[in-house]
PQR file with spaces between the fields and no chain letter, atoms N, CA, C, O and H, PARSE charges and radii, in Angstrom:
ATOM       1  N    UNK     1       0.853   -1.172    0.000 -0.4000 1.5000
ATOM       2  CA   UNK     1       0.000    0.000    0.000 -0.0000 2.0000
ATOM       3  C    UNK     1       0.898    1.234    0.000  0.5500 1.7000
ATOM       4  O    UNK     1       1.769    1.413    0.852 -0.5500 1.4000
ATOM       5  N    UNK     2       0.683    1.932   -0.834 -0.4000 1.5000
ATOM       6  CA   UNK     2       1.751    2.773   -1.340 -0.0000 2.0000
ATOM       7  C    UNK     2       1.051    4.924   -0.905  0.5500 1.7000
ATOM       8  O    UNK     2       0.945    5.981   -1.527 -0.5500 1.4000
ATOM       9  H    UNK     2      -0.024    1.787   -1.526  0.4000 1.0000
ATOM      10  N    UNK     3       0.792    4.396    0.508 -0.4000 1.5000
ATOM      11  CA   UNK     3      -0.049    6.153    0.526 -0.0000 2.0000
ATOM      12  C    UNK     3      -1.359    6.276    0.283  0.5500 1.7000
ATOM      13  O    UNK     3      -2.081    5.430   -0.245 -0.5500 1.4000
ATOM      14  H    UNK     3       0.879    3.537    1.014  0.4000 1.0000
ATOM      15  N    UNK     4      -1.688    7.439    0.709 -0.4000 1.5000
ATOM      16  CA   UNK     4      -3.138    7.979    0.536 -0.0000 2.0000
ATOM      17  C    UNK     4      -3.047    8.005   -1.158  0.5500 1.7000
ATOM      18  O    UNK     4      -2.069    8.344   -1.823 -0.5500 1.4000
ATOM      19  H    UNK     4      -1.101    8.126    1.138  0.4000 1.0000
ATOM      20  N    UNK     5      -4.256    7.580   -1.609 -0.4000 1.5000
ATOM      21  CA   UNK     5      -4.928    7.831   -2.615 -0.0000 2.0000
ATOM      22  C    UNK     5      -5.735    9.161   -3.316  0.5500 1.7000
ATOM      23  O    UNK     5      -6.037    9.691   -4.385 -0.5500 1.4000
ATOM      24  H    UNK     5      -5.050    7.303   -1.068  0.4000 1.0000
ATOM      25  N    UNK     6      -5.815    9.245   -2.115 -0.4000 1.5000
ATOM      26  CA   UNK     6      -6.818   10.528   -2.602 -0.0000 2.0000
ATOM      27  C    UNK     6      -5.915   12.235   -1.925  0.5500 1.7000
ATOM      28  O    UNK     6      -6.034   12.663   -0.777 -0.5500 1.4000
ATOM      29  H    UNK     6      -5.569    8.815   -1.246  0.4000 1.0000
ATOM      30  N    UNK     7      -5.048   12.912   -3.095 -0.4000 1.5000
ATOM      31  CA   UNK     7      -4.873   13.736   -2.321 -0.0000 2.0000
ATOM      32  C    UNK     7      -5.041   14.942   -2.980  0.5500 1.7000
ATOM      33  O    UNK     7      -5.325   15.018   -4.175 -0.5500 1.4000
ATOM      34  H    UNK     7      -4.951   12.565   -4.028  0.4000 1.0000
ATOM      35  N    UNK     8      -4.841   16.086   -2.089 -0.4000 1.5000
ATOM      36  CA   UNK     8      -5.510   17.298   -2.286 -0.0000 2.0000
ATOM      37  C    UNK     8      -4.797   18.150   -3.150  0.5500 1.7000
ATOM      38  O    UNK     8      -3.629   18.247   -2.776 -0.5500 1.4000
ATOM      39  H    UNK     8      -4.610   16.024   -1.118  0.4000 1.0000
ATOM      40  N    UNK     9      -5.032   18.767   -4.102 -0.4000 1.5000
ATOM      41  CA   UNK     9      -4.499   19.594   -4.774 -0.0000 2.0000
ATOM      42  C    UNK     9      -4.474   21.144   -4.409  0.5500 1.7000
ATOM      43  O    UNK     9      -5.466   21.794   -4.741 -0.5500 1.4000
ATOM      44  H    UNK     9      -5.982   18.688   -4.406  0.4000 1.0000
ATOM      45  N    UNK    10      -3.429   21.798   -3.754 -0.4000 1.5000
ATOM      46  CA   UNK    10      -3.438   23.200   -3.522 -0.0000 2.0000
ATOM      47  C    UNK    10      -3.490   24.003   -4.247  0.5500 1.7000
ATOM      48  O    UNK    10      -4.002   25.082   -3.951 -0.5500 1.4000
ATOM      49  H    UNK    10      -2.623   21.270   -3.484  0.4000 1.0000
ATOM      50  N    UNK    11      -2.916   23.722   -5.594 -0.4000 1.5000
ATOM      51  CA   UNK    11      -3.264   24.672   -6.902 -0.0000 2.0000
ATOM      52  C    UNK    11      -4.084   25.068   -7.103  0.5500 1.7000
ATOM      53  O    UNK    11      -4.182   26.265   -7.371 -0.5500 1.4000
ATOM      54  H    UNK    11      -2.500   22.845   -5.835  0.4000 1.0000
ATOM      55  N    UNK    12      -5.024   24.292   -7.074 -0.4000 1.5000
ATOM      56  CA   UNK    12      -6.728   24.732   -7.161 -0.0000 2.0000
ATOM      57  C    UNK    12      -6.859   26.223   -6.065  0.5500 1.7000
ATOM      58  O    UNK    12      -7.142   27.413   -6.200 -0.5500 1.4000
ATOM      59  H    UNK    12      -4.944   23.319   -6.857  0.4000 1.0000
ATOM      60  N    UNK    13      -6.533   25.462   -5.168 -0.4000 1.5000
ATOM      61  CA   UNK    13      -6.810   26.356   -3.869 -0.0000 2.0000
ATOM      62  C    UNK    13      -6.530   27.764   -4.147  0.5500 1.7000
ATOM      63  O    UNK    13      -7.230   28.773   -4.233 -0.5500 1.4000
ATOM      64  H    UNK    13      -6.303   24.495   -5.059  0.4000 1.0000
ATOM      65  N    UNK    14      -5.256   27.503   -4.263 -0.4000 1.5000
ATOM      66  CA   UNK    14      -4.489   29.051   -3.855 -0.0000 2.0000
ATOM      67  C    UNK    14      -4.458   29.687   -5.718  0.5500 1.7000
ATOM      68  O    UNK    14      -3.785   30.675   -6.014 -0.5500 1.4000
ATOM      69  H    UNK    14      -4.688   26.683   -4.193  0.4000 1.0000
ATOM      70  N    UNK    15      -5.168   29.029   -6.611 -0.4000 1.5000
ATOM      71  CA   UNK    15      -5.926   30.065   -7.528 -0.0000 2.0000
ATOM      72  C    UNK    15      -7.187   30.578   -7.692  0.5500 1.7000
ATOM      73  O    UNK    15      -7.727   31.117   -8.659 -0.5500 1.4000
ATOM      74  H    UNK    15      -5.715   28.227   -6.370  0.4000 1.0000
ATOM      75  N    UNK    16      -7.736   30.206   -6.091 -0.4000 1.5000
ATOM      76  CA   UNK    16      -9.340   30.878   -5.590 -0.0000 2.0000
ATOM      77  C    UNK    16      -8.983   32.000   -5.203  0.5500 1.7000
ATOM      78  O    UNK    16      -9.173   33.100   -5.721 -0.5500 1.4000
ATOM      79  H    UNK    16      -7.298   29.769   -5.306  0.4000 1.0000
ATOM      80  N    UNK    17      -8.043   31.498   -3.555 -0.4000 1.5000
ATOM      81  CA   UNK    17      -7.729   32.270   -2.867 -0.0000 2.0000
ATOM      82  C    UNK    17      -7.057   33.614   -2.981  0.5500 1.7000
ATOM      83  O    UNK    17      -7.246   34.568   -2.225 -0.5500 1.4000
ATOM      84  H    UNK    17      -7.888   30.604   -3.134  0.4000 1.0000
ATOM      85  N    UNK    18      -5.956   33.553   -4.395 -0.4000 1.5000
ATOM      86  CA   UNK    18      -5.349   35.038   -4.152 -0.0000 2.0000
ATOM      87  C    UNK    18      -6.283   35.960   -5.052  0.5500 1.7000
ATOM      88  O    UNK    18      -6.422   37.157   -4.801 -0.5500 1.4000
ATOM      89  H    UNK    18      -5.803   32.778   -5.008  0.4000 1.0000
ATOM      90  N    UNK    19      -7.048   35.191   -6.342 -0.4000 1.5000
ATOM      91  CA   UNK    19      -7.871   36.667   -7.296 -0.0000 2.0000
ATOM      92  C    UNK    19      -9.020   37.072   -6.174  0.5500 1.7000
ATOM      93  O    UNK    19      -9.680   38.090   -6.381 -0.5500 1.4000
ATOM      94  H    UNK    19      -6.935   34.219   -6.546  0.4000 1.0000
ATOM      95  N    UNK    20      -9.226   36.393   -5.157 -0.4000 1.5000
ATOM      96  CA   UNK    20     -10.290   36.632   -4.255 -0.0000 2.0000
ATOM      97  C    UNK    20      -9.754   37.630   -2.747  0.5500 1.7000
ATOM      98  O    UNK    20     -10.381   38.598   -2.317 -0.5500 1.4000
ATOM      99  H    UNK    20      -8.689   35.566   -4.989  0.4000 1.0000
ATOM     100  N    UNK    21      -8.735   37.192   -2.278 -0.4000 1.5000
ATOM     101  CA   UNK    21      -8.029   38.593   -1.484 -0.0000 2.0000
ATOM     102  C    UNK    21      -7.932   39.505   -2.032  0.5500 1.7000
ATOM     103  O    UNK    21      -8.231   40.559   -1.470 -0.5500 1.4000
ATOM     104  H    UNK    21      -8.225   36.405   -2.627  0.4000 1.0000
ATOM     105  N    UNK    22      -7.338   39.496   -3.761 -0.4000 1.5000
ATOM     106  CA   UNK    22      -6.584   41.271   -3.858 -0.0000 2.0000
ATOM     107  C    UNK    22      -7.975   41.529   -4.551  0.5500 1.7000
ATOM     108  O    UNK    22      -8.140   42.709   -4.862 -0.5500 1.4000
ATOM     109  H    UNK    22      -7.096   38.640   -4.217  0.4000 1.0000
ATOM     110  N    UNK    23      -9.141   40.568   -4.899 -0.4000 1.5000
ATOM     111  CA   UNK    23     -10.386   41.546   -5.060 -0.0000 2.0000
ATOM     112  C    UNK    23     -10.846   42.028   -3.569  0.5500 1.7000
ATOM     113  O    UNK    23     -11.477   43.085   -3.599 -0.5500 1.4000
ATOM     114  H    UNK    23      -9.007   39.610   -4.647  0.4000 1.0000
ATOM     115  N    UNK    24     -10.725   41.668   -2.739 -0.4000 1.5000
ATOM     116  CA   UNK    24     -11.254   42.459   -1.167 -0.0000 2.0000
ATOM     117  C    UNK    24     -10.340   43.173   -0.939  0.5500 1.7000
ATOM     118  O    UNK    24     -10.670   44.127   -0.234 -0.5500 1.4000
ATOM     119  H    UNK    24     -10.213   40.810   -2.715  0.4000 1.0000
ATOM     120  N    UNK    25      -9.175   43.150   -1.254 -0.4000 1.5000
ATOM     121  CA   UNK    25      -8.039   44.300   -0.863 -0.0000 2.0000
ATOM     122  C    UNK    25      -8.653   45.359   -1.569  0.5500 1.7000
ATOM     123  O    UNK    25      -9.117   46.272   -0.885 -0.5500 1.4000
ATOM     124  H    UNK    25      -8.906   42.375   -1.827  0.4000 1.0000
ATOM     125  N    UNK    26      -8.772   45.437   -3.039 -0.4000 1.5000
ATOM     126  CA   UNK    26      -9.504   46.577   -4.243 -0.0000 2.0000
ATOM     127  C    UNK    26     -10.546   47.146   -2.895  0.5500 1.7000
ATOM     128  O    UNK    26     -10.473   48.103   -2.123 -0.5500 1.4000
ATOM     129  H    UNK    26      -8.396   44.695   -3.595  0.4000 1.0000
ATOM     130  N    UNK    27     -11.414   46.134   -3.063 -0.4000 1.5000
ATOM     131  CA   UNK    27     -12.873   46.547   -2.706 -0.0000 2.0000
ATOM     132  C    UNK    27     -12.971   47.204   -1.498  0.5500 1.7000
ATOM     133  O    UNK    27     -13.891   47.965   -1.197 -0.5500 1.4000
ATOM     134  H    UNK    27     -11.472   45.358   -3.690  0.4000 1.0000
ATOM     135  N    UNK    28     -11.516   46.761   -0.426 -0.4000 1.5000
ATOM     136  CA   UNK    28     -11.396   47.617    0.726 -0.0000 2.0000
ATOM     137  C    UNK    28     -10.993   48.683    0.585  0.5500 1.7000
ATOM     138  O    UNK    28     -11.520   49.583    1.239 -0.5500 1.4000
ATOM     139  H    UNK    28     -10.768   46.143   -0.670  0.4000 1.0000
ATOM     140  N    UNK    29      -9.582   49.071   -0.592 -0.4000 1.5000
ATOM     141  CA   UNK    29      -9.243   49.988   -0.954 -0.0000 2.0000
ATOM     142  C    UNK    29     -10.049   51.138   -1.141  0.5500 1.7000
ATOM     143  O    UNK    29      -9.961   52.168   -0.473 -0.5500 1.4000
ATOM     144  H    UNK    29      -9.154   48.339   -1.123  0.4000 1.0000
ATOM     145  N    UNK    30     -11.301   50.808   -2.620 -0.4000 1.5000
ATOM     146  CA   UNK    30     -12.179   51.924   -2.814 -0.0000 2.0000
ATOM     147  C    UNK    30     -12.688   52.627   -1.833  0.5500 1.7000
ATOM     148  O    UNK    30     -12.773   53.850   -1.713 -0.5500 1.4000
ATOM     149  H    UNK    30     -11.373   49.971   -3.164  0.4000 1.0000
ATOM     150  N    UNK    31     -13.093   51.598   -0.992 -0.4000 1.5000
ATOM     151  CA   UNK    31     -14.488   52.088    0.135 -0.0000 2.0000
ATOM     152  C    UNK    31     -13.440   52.944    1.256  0.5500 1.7000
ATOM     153  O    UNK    31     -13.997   53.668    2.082 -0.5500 1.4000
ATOM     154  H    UNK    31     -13.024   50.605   -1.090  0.4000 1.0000
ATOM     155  N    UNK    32     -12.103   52.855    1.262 -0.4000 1.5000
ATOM     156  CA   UNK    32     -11.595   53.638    2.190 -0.0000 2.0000
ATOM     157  C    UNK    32     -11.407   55.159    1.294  0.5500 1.7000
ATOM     158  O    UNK    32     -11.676   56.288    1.703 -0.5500 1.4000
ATOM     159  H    UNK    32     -11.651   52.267    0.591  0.4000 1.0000
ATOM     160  N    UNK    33     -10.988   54.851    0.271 -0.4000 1.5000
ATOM     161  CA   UNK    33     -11.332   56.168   -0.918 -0.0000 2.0000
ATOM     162  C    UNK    33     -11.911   57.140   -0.501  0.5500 1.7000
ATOM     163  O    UNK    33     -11.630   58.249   -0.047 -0.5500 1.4000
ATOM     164  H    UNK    33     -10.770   53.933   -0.061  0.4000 1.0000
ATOM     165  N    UNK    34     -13.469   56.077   -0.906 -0.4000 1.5000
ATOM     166  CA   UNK    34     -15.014   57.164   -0.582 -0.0000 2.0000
ATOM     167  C    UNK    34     -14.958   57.524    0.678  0.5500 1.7000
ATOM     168  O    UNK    34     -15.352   58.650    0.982 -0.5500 1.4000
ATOM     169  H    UNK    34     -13.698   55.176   -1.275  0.4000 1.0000
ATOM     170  N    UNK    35     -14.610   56.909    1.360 -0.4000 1.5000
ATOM     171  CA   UNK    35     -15.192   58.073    3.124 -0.0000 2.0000
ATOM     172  C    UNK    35     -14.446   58.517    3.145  0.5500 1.7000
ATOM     173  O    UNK    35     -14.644   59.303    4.071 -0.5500 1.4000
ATOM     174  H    UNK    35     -14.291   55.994    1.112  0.4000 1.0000
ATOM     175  N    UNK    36     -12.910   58.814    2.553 -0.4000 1.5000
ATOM     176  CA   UNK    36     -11.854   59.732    2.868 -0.0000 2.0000
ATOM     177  C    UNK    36     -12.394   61.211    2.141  0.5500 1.7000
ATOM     178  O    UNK    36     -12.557   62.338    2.609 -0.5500 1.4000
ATOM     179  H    UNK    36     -12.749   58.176    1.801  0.4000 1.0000
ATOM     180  N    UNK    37     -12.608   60.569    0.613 -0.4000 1.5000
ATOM     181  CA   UNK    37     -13.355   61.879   -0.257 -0.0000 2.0000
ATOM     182  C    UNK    37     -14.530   62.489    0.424  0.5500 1.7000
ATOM     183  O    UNK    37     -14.631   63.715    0.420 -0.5500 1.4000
ATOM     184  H    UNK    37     -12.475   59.654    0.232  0.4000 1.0000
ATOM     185  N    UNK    38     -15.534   61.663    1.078 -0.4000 1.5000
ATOM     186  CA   UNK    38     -16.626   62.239    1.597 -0.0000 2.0000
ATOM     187  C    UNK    38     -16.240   62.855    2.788  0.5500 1.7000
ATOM     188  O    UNK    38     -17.051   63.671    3.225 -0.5500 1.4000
ATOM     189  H    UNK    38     -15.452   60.667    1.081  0.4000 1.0000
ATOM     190  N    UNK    39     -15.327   62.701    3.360 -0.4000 1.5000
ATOM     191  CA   UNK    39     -15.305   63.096    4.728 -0.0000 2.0000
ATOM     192  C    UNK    39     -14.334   65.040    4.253  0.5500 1.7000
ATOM     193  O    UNK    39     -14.423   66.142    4.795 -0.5500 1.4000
ATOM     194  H    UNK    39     -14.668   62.038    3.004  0.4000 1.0000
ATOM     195  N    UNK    40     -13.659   64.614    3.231 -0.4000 1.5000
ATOM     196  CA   UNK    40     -12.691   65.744    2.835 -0.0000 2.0000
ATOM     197  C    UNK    40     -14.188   66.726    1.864  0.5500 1.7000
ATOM     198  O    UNK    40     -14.221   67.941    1.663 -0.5500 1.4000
ATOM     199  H    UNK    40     -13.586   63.719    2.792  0.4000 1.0000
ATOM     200  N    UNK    41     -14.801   66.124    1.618 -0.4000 1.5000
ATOM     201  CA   UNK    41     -15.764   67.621    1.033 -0.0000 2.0000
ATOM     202  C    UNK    41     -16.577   68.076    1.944  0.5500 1.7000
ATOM     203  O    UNK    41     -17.125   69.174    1.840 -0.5500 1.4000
ATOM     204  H    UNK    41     -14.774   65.137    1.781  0.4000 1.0000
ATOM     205  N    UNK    42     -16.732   67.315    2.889 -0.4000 1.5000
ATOM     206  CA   UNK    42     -17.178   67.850    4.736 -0.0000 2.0000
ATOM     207  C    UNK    42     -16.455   68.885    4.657  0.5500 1.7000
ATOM     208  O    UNK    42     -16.691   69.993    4.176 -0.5500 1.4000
ATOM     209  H    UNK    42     -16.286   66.424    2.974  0.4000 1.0000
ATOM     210  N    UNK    43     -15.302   68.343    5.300 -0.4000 1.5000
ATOM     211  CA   UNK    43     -14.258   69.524    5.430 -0.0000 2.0000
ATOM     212  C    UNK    43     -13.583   71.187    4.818  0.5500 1.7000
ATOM     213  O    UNK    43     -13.052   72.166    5.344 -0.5500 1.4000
ATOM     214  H    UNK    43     -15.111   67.442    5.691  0.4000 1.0000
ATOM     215  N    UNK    44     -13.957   70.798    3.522 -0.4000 1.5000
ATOM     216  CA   UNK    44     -13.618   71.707    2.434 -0.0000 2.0000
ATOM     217  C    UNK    44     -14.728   72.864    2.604  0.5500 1.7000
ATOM     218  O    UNK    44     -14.534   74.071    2.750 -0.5500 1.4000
ATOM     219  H    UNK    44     -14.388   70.003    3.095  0.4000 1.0000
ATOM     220  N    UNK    45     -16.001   72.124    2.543 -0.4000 1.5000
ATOM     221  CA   UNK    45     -17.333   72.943    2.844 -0.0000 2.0000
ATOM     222  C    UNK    45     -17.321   74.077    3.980  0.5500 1.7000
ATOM     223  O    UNK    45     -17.813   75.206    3.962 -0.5500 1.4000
ATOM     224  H    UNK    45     -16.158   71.144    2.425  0.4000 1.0000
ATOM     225  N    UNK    46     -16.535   73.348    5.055 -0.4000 1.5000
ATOM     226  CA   UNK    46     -16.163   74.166    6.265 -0.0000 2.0000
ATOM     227  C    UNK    46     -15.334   75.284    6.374  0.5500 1.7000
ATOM     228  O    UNK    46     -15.480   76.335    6.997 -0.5500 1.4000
ATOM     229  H    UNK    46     -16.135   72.432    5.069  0.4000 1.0000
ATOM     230  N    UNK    47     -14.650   74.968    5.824 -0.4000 1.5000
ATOM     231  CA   UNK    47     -13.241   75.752    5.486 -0.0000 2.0000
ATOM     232  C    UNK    47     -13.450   76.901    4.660  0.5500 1.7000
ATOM     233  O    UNK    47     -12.839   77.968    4.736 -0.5500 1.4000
ATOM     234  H    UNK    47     -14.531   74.114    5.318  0.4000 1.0000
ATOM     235  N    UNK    48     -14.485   76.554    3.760 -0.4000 1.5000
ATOM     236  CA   UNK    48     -14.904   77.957    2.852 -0.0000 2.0000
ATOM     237  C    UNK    48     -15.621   78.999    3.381  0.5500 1.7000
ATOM     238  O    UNK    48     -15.554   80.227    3.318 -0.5500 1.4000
ATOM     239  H    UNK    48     -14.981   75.688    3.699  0.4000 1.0000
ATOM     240  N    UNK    49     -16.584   77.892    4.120 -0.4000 1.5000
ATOM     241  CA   UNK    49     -17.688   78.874    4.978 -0.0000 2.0000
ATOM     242  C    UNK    49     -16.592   80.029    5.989  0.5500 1.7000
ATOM     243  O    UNK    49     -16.518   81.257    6.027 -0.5500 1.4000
ATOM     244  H    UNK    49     -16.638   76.894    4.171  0.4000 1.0000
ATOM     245  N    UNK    50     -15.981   79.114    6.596 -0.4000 1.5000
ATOM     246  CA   UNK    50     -15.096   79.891    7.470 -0.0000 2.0000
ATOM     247  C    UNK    50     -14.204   81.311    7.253  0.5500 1.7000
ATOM     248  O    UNK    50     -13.925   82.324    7.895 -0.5500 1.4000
ATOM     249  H    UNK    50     -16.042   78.116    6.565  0.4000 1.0000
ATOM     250  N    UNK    51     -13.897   80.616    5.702 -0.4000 1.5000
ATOM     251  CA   UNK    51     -13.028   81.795    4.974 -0.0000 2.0000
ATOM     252  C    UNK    51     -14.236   82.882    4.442  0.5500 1.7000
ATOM     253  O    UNK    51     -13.742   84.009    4.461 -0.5500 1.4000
ATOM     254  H    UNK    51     -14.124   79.794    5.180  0.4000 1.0000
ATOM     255  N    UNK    52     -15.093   82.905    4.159 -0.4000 1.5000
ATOM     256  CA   UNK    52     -16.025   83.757    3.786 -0.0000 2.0000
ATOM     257  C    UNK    52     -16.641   84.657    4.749  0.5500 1.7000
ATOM     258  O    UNK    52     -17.248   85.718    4.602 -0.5500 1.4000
ATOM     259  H    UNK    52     -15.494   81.989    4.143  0.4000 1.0000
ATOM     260  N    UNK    53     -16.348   83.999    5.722 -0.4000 1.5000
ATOM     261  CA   UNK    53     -16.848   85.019    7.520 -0.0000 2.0000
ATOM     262  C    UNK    53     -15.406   85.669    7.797  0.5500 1.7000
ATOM     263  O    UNK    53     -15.426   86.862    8.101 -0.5500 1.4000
ATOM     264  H    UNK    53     -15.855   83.137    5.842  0.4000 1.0000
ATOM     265  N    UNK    54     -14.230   85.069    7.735 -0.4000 1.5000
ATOM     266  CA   UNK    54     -12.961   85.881    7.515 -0.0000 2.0000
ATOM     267  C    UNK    54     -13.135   86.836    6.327  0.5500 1.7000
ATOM     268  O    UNK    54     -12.681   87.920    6.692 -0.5500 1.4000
ATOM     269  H    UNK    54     -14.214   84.100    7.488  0.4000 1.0000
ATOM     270  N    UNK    55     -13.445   86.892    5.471 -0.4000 1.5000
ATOM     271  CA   UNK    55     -13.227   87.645    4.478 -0.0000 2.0000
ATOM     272  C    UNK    55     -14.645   89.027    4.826  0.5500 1.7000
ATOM     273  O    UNK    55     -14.482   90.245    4.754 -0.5500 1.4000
ATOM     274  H    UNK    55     -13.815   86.011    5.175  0.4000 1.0000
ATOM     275  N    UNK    56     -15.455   88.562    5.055 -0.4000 1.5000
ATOM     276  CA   UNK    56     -16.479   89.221    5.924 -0.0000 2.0000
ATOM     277  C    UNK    56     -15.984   90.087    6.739  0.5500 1.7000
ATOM     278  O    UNK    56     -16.152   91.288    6.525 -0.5500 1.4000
ATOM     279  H    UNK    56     -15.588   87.573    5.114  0.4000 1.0000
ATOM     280  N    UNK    57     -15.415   89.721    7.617 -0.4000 1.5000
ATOM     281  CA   UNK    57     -14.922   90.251    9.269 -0.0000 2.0000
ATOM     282  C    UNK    57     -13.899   91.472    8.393  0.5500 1.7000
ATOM     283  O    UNK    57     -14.209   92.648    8.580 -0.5500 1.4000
ATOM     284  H    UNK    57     -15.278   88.745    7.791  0.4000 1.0000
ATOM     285  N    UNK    58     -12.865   91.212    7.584 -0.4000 1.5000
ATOM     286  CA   UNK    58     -12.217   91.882    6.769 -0.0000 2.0000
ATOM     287  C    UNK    58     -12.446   92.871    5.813  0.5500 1.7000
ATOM     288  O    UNK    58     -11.626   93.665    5.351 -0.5500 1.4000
ATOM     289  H    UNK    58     -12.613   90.257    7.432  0.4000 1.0000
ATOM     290  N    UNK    59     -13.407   92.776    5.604 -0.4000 1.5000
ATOM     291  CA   UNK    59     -14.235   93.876    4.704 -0.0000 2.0000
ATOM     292  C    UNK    59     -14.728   94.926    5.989  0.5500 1.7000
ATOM     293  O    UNK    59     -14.362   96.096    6.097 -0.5500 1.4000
ATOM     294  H    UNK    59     -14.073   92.131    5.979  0.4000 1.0000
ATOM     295  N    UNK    60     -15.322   94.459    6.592 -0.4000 1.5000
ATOM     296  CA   UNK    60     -16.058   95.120    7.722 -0.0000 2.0000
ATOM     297  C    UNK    60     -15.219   96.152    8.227  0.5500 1.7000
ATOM     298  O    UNK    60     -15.447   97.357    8.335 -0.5500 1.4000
ATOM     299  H    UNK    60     -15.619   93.508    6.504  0.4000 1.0000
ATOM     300  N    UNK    61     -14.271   95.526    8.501 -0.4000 1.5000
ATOM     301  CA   UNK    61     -13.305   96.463    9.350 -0.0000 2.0000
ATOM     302  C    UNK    61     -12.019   97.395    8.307  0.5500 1.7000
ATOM     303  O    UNK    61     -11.085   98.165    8.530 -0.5500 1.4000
ATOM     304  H    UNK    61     -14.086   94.547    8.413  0.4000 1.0000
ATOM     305  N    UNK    62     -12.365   97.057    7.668 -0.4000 1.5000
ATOM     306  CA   UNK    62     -11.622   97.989    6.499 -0.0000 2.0000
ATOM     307  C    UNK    62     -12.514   99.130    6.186  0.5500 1.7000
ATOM     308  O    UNK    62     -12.132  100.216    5.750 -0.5500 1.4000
ATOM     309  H    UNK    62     -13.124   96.431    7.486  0.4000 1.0000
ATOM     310  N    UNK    63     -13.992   98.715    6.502 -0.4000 1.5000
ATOM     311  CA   UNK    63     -14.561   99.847    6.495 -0.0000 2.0000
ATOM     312  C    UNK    63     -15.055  100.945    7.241  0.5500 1.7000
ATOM     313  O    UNK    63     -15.464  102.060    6.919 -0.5500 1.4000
ATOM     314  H    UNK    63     -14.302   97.833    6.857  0.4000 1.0000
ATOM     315  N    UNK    64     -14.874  100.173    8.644 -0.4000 1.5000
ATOM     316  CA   UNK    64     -14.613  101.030    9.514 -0.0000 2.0000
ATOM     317  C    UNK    64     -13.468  101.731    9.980  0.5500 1.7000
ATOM     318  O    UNK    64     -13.601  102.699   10.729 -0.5500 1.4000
ATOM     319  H    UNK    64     -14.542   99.267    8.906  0.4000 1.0000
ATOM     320  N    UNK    65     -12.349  101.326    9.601 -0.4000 1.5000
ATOM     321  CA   UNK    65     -10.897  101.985    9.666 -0.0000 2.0000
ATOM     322  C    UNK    65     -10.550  103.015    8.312  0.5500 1.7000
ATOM     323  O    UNK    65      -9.482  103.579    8.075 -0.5500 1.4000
ATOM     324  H    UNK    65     -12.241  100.540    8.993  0.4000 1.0000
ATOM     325  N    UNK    66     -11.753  103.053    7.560 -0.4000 1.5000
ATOM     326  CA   UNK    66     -11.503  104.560    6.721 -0.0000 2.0000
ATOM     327  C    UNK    66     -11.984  105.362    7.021  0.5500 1.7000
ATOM     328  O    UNK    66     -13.143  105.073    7.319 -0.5500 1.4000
ATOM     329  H    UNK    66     -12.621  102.595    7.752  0.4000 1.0000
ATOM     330  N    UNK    67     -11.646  106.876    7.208 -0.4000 1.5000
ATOM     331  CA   UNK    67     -12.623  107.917    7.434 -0.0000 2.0000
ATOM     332  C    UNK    67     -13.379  108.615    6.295  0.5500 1.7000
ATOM     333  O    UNK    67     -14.201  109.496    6.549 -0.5500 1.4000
ATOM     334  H    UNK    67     -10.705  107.110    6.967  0.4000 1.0000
C-alpha cells in the first residue's frame, strides 16, 4: 500500500484564494477612498464657509478703519 490515494491539490486552492483577497483588498481599498473623499468635502465645505466670515470680518473692518 503505497499512501493515501486521494490527495488534495493546492493549486486549485491558492488560484481561488489570491484573485479573491486582492479583489477584497480593491474593494477595501475603494471604500476607504469614498469616506476619505466624503469626509474631505465635509471639510472643504467648512473651510470655505469659514473663509467667507474671515473675508467678511475683513471687509467690515476695512470699512470702519476709513474715514
Amino acid at each position: 500500500m503505497g499512501g493515501n490515494p486521494i490527495q488534495f491539490d493546492y493549486s486549485l486552492l491558492l488560484s481561488l484564494v489570491f484573485p479573491l483577497g486582492f479583489f477584497a483588498i480593491v474593494v477595501y481599498f475603494m471604500l476607504s477612498i469614498i469616506q476619505f473623499l466624503k469626509h474631505k468635502a465635509i471639510t472643504d465645505k467648512q473651510l470655505v464657509e469659514k473663509m467667507d466670515e474671515l473675508i467678511k470680518l475683513q471687509q467690515q473692518s476695512n470699512k470702519l478703519s476709513k474715514p
